[in-house]
C-alpha positions in Angstrom: 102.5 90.2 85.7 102.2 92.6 83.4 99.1 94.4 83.6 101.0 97.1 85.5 104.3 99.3 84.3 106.9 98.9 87.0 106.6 101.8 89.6 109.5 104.3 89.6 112.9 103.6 91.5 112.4 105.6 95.1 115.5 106.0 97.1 115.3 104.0 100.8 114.6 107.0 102.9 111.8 108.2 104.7 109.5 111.4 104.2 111.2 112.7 107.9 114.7 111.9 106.7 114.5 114.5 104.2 116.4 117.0 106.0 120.1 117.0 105.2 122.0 117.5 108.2 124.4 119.1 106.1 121.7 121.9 105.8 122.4 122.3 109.2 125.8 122.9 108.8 125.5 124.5 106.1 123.4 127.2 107.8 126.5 127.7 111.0 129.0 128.5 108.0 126.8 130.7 106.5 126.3 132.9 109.4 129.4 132.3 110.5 130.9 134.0 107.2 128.2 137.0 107.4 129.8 137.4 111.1 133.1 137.8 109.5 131.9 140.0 107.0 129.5 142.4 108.8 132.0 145.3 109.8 132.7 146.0 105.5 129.2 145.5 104.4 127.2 148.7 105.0 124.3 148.4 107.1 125.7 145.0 108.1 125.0 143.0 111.8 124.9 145.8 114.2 127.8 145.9 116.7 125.9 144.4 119.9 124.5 141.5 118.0 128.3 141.1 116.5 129.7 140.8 120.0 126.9 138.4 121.2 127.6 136.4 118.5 131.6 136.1 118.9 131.0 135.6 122.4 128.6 133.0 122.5 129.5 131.1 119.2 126.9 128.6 120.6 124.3 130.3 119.3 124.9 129.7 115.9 124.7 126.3 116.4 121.7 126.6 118.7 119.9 128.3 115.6 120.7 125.1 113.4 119.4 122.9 115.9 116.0 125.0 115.7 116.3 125.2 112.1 115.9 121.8 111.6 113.3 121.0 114.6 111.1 123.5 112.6 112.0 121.6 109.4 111.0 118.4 111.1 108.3 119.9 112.6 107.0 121.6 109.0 107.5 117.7 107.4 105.4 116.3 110.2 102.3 118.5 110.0 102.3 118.0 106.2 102.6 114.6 106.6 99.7 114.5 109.6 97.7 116.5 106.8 98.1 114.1 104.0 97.7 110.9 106.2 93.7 112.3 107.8 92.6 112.4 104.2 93.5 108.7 103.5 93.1 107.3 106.6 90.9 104.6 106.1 92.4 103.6 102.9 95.6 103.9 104.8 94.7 101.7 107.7 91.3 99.6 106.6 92.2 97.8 103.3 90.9 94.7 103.3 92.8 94.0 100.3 96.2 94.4 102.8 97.6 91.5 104.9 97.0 92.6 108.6 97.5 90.5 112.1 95.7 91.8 115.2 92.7 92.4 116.2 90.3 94.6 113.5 89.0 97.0 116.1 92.2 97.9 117.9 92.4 100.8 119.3 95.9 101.5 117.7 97.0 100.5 113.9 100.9 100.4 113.2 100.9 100.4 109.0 104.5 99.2 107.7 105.1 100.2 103.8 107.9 98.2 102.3 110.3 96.2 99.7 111.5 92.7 99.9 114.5 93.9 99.0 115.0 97.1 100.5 117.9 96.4 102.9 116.7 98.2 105.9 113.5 96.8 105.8 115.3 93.5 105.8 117.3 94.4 108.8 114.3 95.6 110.5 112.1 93.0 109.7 113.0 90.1 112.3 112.6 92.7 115.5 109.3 94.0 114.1 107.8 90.6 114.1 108.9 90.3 117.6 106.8 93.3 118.5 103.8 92.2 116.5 104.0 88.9 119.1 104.7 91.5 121.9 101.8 93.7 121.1 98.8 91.2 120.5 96.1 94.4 120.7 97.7 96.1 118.4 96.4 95.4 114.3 99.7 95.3 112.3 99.1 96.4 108.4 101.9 95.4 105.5 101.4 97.5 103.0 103.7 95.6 100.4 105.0 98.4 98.6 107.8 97.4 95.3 109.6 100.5 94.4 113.2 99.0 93.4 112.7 97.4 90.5 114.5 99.0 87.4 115.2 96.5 84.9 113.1 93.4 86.2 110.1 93.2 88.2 111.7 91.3 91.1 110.1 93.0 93.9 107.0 93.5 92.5 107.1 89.3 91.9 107.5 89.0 95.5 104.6 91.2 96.5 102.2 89.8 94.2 103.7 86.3 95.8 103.3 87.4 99.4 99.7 88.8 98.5 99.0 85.3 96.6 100.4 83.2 100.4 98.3 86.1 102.4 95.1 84.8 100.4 96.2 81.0 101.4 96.5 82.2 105.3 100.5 81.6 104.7 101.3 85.1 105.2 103.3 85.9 108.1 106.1 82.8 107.8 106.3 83.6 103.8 106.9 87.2 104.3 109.6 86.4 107.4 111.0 84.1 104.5 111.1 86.7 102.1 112.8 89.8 103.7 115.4 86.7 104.8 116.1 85.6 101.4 119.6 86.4 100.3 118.4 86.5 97.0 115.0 87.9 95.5 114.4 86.2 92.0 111.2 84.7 90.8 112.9 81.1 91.3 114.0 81.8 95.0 110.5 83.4 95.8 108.7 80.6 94.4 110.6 77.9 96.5 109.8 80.0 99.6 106.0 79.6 98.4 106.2 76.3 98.7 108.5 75.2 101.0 106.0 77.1 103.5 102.8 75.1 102.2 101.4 77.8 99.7 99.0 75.6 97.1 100.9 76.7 93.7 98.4 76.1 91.5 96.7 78.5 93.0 99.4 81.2 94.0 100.1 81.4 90.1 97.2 82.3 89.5 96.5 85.0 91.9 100.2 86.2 91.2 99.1 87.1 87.4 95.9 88.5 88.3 95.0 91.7 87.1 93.1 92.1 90.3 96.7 91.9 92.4 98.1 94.1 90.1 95.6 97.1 90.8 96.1 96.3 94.6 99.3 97.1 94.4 98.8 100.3 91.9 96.6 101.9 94.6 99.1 101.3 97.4 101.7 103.2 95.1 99.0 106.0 94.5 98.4 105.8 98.3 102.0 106.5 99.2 102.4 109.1 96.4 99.1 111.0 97.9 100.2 110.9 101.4 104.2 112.3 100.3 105.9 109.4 101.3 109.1 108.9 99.9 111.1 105.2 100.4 110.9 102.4 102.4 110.6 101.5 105.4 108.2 103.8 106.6 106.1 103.0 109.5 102.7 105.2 110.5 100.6 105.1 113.9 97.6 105.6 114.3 97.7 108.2 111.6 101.4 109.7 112.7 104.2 109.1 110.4 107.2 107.4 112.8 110.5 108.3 111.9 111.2 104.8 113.3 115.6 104.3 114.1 114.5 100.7 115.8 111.7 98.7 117.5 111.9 100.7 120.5 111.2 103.8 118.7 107.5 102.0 117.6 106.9 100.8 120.7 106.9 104.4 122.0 105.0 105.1 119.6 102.4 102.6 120.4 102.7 103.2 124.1 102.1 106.8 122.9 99.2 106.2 120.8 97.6 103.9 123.5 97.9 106.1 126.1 96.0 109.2 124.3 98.9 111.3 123.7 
């Protein structure tokens, strides 16, 4: 398990939660503030636009609101940019666990950390809509970015990877982002208490070959600017996912043509 340096501690956010509503707020003081000061600064905010402005403070927070759909807006496009020039890596691994059908015509990838809290908290209502969608092909891109001084999450990866080559997947990785507790004892008792041969696990654990998976997916997600977990993409459109139903619309979305 050591055939790879631990990847670097990402923060649980997503590439579309980058803007800081504060910015937002930021932006109504500071105009708010250059209102004030207009009639002393020479040159200032002309009269008329003055008045608009003190009678339809509303506007200054309508500008914020724009401000950050075009900051959103900017993210996305970048994001949409990145994604086309890794999309088959992105979506057609067949290194990556999947479930659904290989030619669907819509692909819901899922990056992620066993112990990443919110993908914990998402992770029982996202396996409800992989049963709920059974044409859509569901790809986990097991993704460890919290380690700092122990390769725990990077254990269970290589573990969940090891039960994926077994055909154990799907009830070791429910198992996983359930576990209280992420240590290499706990993750091995979930191996086998879910029928993964351990003879064999151990030894695709330690495999270099395991390790590299997992390197590209970290190059993956650097290359395509994504920035903590969870992060959820459809066909090819980074979802800044709040729940299930958010997906779904996506999916509906996607399968639709929209």
């Amino acid at each position: 398990m050591t055939d790879t340096p631990p990847p670097e501690p990402k923060s649980e956010t997503s590439l579309l939660d980058r803007f800081n509503p504060g910015w937002a707020a930021l932006v109504v003081s500071l105009l708010a503030l250059i209102l004030a000061a207009s009639p002393f600064v020479p040159g200032g905010m002309t009269q008329p636009v003055r008045s608009a402005l003190l009678n339809n403070p509303e506007i200054l927070r309508e500008a914020s609101t724009r401000l950050q759909q075009q900051e959103s807006a900017a993210l996305q496009q970048a994001a949409r940019a990145a994604i086309s020039q890794h999309l088959t890596t992105l979506n057609q691994d067949p290194r990556d666990p999947a479930i659904g059908p290989h030619n669907a015509r819509v692909t819901v990838v899922q990056f992620f950390d066993y112990r990443c809290p919110y993908c914990k908290q998402v992770a029982e209502p996202f396996m409800q809509l992989v049963e709920a969608n059974p044409d859509v092909r569901f790809v986990f891109k097991e993704w460890p970015i919290l380690d700092r001084d122990e390769p725990l999450s990077e254990y269970a990866a290589r573990a969940a990877l090891a039960a994926w080559h077994q055909g154990r997947y799907p009830a070791v990785h429910q198992a996983l982002m359930s576990a209280q507790t992420i240590d290499q004892a706990s993750v091995d008792a979930i191996l086998a208490a879910n029928g993964v041969d351990m003879t064999r696990a151990r030894a695709d654990i330690a495999n270099a070959e395991t390790g590299q998976h997992l390197t590209d997916i970290m190059t993956l997600a650097r290359n395509i600017g994504l920035s903590g977990t969870p992060t959820f993409i459809v066909n090819g459109e980074l979802v800044n996912a709040r729940s299930t139903d958010d997906l779904q619309a996506a999916i509906d979305a996607a399968q639709s043509g929209a």
